[in-house]
Every structure is written in structure tokens, then in C-alpha cells.
C-alpha positions as CSV (number, residue, x, y, z in Angstrom):
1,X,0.0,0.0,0.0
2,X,1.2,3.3,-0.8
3,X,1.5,5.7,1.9
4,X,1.7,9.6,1.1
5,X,2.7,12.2,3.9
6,X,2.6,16.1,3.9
7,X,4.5,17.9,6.0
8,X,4.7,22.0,6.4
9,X,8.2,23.3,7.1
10,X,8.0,26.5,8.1
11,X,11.2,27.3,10.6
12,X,15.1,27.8,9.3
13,X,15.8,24.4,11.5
14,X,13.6,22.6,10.2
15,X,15.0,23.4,6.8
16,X,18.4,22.7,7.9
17,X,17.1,19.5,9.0
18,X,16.2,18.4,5.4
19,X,19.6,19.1,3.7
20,X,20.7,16.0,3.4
21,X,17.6,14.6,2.3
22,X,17.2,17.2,-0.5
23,X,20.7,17.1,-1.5
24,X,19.7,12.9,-2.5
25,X,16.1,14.0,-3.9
26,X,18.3,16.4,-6.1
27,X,20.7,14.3,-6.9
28,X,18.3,11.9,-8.4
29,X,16.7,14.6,-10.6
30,X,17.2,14.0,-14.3
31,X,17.3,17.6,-15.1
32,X,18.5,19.4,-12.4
33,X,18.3,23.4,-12.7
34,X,20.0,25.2,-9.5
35,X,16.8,26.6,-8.4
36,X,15.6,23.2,-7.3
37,X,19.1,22.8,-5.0
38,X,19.0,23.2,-1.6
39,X,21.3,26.5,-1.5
40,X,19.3,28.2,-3.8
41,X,16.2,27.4,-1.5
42,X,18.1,28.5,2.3
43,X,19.9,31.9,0.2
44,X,16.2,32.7,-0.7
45,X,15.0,32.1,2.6
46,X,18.1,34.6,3.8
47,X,17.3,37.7,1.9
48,X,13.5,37.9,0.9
49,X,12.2,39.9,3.3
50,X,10.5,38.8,6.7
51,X,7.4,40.8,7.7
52,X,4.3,40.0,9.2
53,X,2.1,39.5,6.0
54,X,5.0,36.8,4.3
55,X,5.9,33.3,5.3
56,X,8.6,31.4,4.0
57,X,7.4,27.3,4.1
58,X,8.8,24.3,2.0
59,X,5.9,21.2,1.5
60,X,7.3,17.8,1.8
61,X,5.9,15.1,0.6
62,X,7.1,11.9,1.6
63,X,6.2,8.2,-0.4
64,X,6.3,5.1,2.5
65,X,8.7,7.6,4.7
66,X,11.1,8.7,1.7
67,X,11.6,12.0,0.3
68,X,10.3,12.6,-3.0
69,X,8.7,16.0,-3.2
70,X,9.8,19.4,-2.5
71,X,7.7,22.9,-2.8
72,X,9.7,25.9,-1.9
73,X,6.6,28.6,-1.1
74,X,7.1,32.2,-0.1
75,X,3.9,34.3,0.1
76,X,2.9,37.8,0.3
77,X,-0.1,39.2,1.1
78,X,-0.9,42.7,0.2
79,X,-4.1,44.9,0.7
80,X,-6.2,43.8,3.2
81,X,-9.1,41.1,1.6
């Protein structure tokens, strides 16, 4: 049986935490661009700006407890809705 999990990251540990795990999900990538690659993900998550109305997450998706899907997310709201 195929078990799918989702996890929110939302914290610069827990992102540090998954380096070694998206170094291998990258390294198996057929064609790899450098804004899939873990530094590209922590730089942005450095220097975009932090205010009260953005959050920085990465979505993990894991198949039977392995790594095999990353979604880098930073979002901005503006205006009030």
C-alpha cells in the first residue's frame, strides 16, 4: 500500500534538517536546474524579506517515509481582503 505524507516546514531548522535529504532528492533529478538545489532554497529564505504579512514554508511530501517531493513557497499578502 502506498503511503503519502505532507508535512509543512515552516522554521530555518527545520529546513536545515532536510539538507541531506534534498541534497539525494536532487541528486536523483534527471534535469537538475540550480533553483531546485537546496542552496538556492536556504539563500532565498536569507534575503527575501520577513514581515508580518509573508511566510517562507517548504511542502514535503514523503512516499512510504522517503523524500520525493519538494515545494519551496514564499507568500505575500498585500491589501487587506
Amino acid at each position: 500500500m502506498l503511503s503519502l505524507e505532507v508535512v509543512i516546514y515552516d522554521t530555518w531548522a527545520q529546513l536545515q534538517a532536510l539538507k541531506p535529504e534534498w541534497d539525494a532528492l536532487f541528486r536523483g533529478v534527471f534535469e537538475r536546474s540550480g533553483t531546485l538545489g537546496y542552496a538556492y532554497a536556504t539563500t532565498a529564505w536569507r534575503e527575501l524579506p520577513k514581515t508580518s504579512n509573508t511566510r517562507l514554508s517548504v511542502i514535503a511530501v514523503r512516499r512510504s517515509g522517503v523524500l520525493a517531493c519538494l515545494w519551496p513557497l514564499y507568500v505575500s499578502r498585500e491589501g487587506s481582503h
